[in-house]
Each structure stands twice: as C-alpha cells, then as structure tokens.
N, C-alpha and C positions, 0 to 999 in steps of 0.2 A: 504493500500500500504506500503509496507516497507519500511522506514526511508531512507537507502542510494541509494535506488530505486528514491526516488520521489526528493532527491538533484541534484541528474544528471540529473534528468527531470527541475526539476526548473532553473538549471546554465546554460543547453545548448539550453533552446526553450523562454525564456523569457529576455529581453532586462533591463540588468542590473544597477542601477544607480550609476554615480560617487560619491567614497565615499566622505563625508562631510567633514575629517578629513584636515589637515594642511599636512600633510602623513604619512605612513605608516612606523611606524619604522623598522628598523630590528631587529633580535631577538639575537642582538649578546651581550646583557647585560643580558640576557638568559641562565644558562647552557643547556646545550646539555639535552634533555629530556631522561629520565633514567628509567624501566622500575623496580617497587619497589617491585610489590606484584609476585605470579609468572604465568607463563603462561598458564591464564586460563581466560574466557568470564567474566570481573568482569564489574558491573554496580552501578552508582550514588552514589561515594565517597565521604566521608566526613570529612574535616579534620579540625582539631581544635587546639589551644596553651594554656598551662597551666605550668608556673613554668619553659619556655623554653624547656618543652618535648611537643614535635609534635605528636597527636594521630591521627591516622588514620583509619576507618570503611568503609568499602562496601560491598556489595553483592555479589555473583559469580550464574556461567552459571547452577553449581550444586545446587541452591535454596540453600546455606549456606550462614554465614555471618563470614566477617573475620575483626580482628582488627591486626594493625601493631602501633609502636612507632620507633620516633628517639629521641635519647639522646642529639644528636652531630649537633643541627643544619641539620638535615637533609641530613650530610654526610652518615650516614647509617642507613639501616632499619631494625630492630628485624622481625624476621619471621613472616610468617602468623599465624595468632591465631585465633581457630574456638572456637569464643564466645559465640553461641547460644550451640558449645558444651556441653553432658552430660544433657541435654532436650528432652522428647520425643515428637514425632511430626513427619509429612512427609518433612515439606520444611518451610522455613523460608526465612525470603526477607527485602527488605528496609530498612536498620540498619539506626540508627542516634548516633552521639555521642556526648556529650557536656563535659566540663571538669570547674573546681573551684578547685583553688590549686592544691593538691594531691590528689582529691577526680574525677577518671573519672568516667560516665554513659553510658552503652550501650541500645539501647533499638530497636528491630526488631516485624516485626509479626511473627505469629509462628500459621501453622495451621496441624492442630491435624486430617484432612483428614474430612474437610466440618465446622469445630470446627476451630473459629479461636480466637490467643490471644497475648498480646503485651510481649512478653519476656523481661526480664529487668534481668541488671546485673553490677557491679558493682567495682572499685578499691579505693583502700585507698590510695597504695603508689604511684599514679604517673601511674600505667599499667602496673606495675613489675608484680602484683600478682591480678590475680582475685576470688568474692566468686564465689557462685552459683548463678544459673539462678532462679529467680523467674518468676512469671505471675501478672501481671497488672488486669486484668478486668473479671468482672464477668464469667462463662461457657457455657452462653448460646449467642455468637456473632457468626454470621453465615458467616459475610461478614466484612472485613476491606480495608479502600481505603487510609486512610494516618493519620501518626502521628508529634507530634511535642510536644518536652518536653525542659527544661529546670532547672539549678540549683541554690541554694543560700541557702550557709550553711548545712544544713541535711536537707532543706529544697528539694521534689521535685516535680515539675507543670507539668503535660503531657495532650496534646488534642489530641483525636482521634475522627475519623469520620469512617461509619459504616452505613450500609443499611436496613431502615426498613421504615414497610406501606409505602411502595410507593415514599420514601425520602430518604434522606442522614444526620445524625444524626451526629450533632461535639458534645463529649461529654469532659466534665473537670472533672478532679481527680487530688489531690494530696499527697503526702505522707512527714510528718513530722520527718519520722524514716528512712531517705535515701532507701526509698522501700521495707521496711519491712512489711509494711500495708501501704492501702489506703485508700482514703475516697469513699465515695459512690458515683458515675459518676452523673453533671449535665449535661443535654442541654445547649449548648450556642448560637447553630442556627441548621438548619432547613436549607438545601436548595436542590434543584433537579439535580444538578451536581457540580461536585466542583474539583480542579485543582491539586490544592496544599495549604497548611500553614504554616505557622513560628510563631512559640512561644516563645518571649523572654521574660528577666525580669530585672530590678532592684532592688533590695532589693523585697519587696512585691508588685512593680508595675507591672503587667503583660502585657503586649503589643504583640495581635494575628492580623498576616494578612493575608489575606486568599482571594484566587481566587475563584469563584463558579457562577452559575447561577441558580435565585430563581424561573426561570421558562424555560420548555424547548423549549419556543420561544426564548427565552433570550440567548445572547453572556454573556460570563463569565464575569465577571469584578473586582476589588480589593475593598474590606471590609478589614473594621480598627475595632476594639474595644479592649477596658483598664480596667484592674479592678487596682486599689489603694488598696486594702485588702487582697491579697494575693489569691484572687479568689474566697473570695463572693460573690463581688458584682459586675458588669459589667456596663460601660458605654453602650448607645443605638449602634444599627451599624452604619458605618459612609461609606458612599461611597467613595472609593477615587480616582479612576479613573475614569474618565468622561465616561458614559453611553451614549454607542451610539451604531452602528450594526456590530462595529469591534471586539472592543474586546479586553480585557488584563487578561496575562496569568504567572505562571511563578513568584509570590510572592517572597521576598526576605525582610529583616529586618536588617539593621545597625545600632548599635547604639554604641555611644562612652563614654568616661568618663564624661562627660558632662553633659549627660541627651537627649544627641540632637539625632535625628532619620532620617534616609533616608530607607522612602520605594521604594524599585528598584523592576522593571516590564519590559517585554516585550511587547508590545504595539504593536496592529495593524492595528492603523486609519489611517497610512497614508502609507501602505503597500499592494501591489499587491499579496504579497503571502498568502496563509493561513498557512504556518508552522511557519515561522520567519517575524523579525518586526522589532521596534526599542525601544534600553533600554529608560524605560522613570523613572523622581525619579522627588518623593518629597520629602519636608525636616519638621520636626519640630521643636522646640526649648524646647517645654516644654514636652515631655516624650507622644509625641501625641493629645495634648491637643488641638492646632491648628496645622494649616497647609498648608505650601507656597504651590503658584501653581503650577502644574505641567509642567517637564521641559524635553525635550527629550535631552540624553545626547550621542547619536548616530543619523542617517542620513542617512542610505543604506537599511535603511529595512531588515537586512542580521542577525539579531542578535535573538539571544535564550536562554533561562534558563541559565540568568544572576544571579552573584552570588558579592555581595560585603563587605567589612568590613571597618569598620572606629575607628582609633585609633586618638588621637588629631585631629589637623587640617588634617590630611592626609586620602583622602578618592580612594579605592582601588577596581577597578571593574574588572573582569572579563565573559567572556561568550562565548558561542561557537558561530563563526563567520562564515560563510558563503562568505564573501568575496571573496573567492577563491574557486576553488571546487579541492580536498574534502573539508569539512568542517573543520576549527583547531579551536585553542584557543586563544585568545586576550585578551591585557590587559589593560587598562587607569587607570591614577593618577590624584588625583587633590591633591592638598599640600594645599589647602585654601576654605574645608569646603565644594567645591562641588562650588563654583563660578565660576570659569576654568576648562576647563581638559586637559590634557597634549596629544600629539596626541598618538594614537592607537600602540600599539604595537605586532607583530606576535611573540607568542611564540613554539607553536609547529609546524610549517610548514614542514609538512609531507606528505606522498601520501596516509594515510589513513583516515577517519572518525575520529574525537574525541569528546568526548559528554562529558554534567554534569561537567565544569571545580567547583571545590571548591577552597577557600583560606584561608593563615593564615599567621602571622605574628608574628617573634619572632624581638629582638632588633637588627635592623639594616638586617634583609634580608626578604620577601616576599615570600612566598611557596604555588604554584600551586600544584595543582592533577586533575586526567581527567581518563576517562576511553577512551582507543583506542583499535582499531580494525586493524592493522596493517597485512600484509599477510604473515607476519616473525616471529612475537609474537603477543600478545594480555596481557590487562592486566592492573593495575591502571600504570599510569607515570607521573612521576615527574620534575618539571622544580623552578630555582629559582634563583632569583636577589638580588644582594647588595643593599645596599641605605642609605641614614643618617637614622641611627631610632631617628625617631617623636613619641614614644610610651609615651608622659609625656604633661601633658597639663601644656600649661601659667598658670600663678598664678598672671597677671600683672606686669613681672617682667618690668625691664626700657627700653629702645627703645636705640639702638645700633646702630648708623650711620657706614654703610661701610661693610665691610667682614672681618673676620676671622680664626682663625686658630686655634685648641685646641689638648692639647695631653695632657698623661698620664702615670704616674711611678712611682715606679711599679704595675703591672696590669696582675694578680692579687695581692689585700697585703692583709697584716693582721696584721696592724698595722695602717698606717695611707700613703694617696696617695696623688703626688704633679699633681696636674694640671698645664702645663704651656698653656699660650693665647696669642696670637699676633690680635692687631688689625690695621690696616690700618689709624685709628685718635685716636687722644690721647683725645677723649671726654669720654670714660671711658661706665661703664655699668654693667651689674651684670651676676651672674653663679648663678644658681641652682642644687641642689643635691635631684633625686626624687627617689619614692623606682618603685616598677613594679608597683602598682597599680595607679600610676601616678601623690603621693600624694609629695608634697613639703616639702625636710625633712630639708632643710638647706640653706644659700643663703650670695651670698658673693660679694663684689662689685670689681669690676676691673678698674683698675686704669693705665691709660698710656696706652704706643702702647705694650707694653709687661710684662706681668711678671708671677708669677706663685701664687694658691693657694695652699694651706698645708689640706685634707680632713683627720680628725682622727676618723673618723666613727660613730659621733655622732651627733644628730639631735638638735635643735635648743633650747633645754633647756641644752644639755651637755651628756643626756643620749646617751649611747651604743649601736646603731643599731643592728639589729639580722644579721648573714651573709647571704648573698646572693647577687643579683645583682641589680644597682643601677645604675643611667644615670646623669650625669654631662653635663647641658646644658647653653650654653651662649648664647645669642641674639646679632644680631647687623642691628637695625633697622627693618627691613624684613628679615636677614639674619638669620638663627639660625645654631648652629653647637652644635653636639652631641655626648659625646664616652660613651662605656660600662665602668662601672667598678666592679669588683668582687671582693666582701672583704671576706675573710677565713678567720675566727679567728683560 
C-alpha cells in the first residue's frame, strides 16, 4: 500500500490517543522551512557538521545522488553536486555522508545493471573540491540492502549487508588509505531480514546497531555489538530491545564527547498501528559496555525513523510525526543527558507529507533537513533554531549560584578578547575557554557581580592557539551561559 495512502487511512478510521507531551509547541522559534536542493523527488537526506560547514547528501527520483554544502551557517546553499558523477552504472541510490575536519566521505550503491557496488568518494578541503569515484567491494555482489561507514583520521570503517544462500550477509571492511584500498570483507552477522544500521566510532572503538530479524517468524528487533580494535575483533550480539511480537525498527546511534551512547528506536509494543510507534532510547556510559533500561521518550504511538545527536549535556531528537495528518516533523531537547525532555515541538506544519527528518549542529543553532512532497515543489527542506550552544563538555569547573550574563569584544580578534560577566551574587565562579572539539584550553575565575576577562589566545601553558573558533563558557550553578569567539591571526 502506498505510504500516504495508508496515513489517511490510519488518521481518519482509527481513534487517536492524546499526546503525552506537556504541549505542543509552536514552530515559531523555527525559521520558515526553505526548500535547498531543487525541484525534484529527493529521498532520505543526510546531513552532517564539520569545521562549521554543513554537508548535505541525498538521493533523487532520477536514481542519482547529490551533495550540497553551507559555509554561512546554513544561510545558503552551494548547488547540487552529482557525486556518484563520472561513474558508470545505470542508477545509484542511498548516499551516506560522514565528515572529520576537512576530510568529507560520500558513499552510495551503485548498480552496474544486476552488478551491484558501494561507490565511495571523497574531499580534502571541507567539499570545495572533490576526487574521483572509486568502488568499495568485491564484483561479484548481486544484491545490496544497506550500508553504514564511518571516519577517524585516514582511517575508514564501512558495513554492508547483501543477499546470499538464503540470508542477508552484514559484511566489514576497512581502509587505512582514506579508500584507496581495502581490506578483505568479514561477516559480522547473519540474519533473515534486516531494517537498517548505524556504524559509529571513537578513535578505534566501533559501535554497530542494527534492526533485523534472525528468523522469518520473528518481528525485527535492535542488536548492539563493539569491537575495541579497530574491527578485528567483535564483542558477542547483544539484544537491546526487548523481544517480544511487536517489534522495533528504525536504529539510530548518538554518541557524545564523553564516550556516553543513546541508542534511539521506534518501538511498537504499545502501538495499535503497524507503521509508526513510539521513540524508545537507551543510554550507556561506557562506549556500550552496559546498558540502562529502556525508556520510551514519546507516548502517541505517532512517531517514525527517528533521528538524534548529542553534543554535551544536550540531547537533540527529531522524527516524522504523525500527530497530525499529513504527516510533518518534530522536534524534542533534553539539556540534561536525556533525564527530561522539553515538550515537542512542530517544525514543519504543512499540508504535505514529510519523511526521513536528519540533524546537525553547529555552535549555537540546530539544522533540520527532510525530504517533502508538497503539491507546489518537492525536494530536501530546511528548517533551523537559535539556542545557547552547549557544544563543550564540563571539565568540573565550580558551581555558580544564580544567573548570568556574558559578552564579548571584539568578536572576531586577533589579538586578544575581553569577556565581560555579570552575575546576580557576588559568590564568584569560573569561565572556561574550549576549542571545537570540546577540549579545555584555558580557565579563569570570576570574581564579584561583575567584571570582565582579558582572553590573548593562549592555552594554559602560555602557548599560541591555532585560529579558528573557540566557546567561552561560565556556569552559575545549573545555569551555564555560552558565546562564540573567533580568533584570526
């Protein structure tokens, strides 16, 4: 049955429940959704942050694949760029992209008319300029169902799954020369249908989770497993959602500077429909090692290919919601780790269909992507919110009774910047100076209801910070306050 066939059959003949939430916010801290790629049937975007350039990858109606960038924060977007171009082949589909510094990765299947093979390609500077298209895996794959790769350093880890004897074969490769060669493809499982994956990593720790069912009695359900080696060796499979005749679908992977994990799922044991459910997450603390119990972080049954990221304390969900019909996009915050969430937010509420939302974050704003189906355009669209950026983890600084206030000048310098801070009690408390990667270069203590610090761009032995951009953060108590600054030598 077709997708926005069987939503209007679901919203007008079945007795909907009130949503769980505190309410429904409006979408008025939202810009206006803006339509980036151009008008053409594009499907399941993916967008990603590196260096403060926003890349963006998805499919279109014509079996190509396109990448776009924004320089500016997402005020605008470089044209479409056909990636898998200069490749022979009949069609191509499913791109993924991941990004590490200046180093992005594109990677699609690519079938050669019954011949099928994972495309991979690649930039140096950020997405200015890309090489050539290479191929990933052996010549003789008949069938591919989904991939998922990931980077570190010229380091790079890709899984695919792929149909044979009578099963669905996930297999590992990696390449140590940014995809110049690879290793010979292992097995990692085995199973009889399978959903989706997520392959992430930390330095050499691999962390895949993956939907599938190991028999085709069997509702799909989430599998965990880790390798610590860079992908020799594997931990056993781990079940992670509760096995029962419902079902969870819809895999996703967060993970923060920390080491800490939230796997997020669609869930549908306590759901009347068979298409949408409720987001469910767990958490762990040691890079997958254990794992809290499962916690549903929705309550309407309405929810679908949920998509999250977590930067410090601030954990960032979206998914296509059902709530309404048609279908749009929603969005929840927690600021504390995934203990609370902040109630639901409608960002695209429109009169069309929108699928597959993605997310990303640069310092201080939020960027959705979606593919919609609109009866005036079609095509990826874009939405995006302000906020304090939380992109820098505690380092224990001291506990700050009260609220405050922080600014900055000049901003940009290149020389050296005054912070000035007001607090509300004169018990005092400290500023932090951290780089992007959320490491603590500097730290200063503040004293009184007011005064200001003197930052001359050097880190805590006295050495000379490289230029780029840096976040100036003060606590006060529960309270944290955040601004950008960019040093130009």
């Amino acid at each position: 049955m077709n997708k926005g066939i069987f939503i209007i059959i679901l919203l007008t003949s079945l007795i909907v429940t009130s949503a769980p939430y505190a309410g429904l916010a409006t979408a008025q801290q939202w810009s206006a959704p803006v339509r980036i790629s151009n008008d053409l049937a594009c499907f399941r975007p993916k967008i990603v942050c590196s260096n403060d350039i926003l890349h963006l990858i998805y499919g279109s109606g014509q079996n190509r694949a396109f990448y776009q960038r924004s320089t500016d924060d997402g005020l605008t977007w470089s044209n479409p760029f056909r990636i898998d171009q200069g490749a022979p082949g009949i069609t191509s589909g499913r791109p993924t992209i991941v990004a590490n510094g200046d180093t992005v990765a594109g990677c699609w299947y690519h079938n050669f008319g019954g011949i099928y093979n994972l495309g991979f390609r690649k930039s140096l500077n950020g997405g200015a300029n890309w090489g050539s298209v290479s191929f990933v895996l052996p010549s003789d794959v008949t069938t591919l169902h989904k991939h998922s790769f990931c980077l570190s350093d010229s380091r790079v880890f890709l899984l695919y799954a792929y149909y044979r004897a009578d099963s669905i074969r996930s297999c590992f490769t990696k390449s140590t020369d940014l995809g110049e060669s690879w290793s010979s493809p292992r097995e990692i499982f085995a199973v009889d249908v399978i959903d989706d994956m997520e392959l992430r990593n930390r330095g050499d720790t691999l962390l895949l989770l993956w939907s599938a069912a190991y028999s085709w009695q069997d509702v799909m359900e989430l599998y965990f497993r880790r390798s610590t080696d860079g992908g020799d060796n594997w931990s056993n499979i781990q079940l992670l959602s509760t096995f029962d005749s419902s079902g969870s679908q819809n895999p996703c992977l967060a993970l923060n500077e920390r080491g800490e994990l939230a796997a997020v799922w669609t869930d549908f044991k306590n759901s009347p429909h068979w298409f949408t459910g409720d987001v469910f997450v767990r958490y762990s603390s040691d890079l997958g090692g254990t794992w809290a119990e499962e916690q549903a972080i929705t309550g309407d049954h309405l929810a679908a290919f949920p998509k999250a990221i977590w930067q410090a304390d601030s954990l960032h969900l979206t998914w296509e919601d059902y709530f309404q019909d048609p279908g749009n996009i929603s969005y929840m915050r927690s600021i504390d780790n995934g203990a609370t969430w902040e109630q639901r937010e409608a960002v695209d509420d429109t009169s069309a269909d929108s699928f597959y939302p993605g997310v990303a974050l640069t310092p201080g704003r939020v960027h959705l992507v979606w593919d919609e189906r609109r009866t005036t355009e079609q095509g990826v669209f874009y939405s995006f919110r302000w906020e304090e950026p939380d992109a820098v983890e505690d380092k224990g600084s001291g506990a700050l009774p009260g609220a405050l206030g922080l600014a900055s000048y000049p901003n940009p310098f290149n020389s050296n910047v005054s912070v000035s801070y007001s607090l509300h009690n004169e018990k005092g408390g400290q500023l932090g100076i951290y780089n992007m990667q959320g490491q603590l270069i500097a730290t200063f203590n503040l004293e009184g209801k007011e005064g200001r610090i003197k930052w001359d761009a050097t880190d805590a032995s006295g050495k000379k910070v490289s230029s780029g951009i840096y976040f100036a953060k003060a606590r006060a108590s529960e309270i944290s306050y955040t601004v950008k600054l960019v040093y130009l030598k």
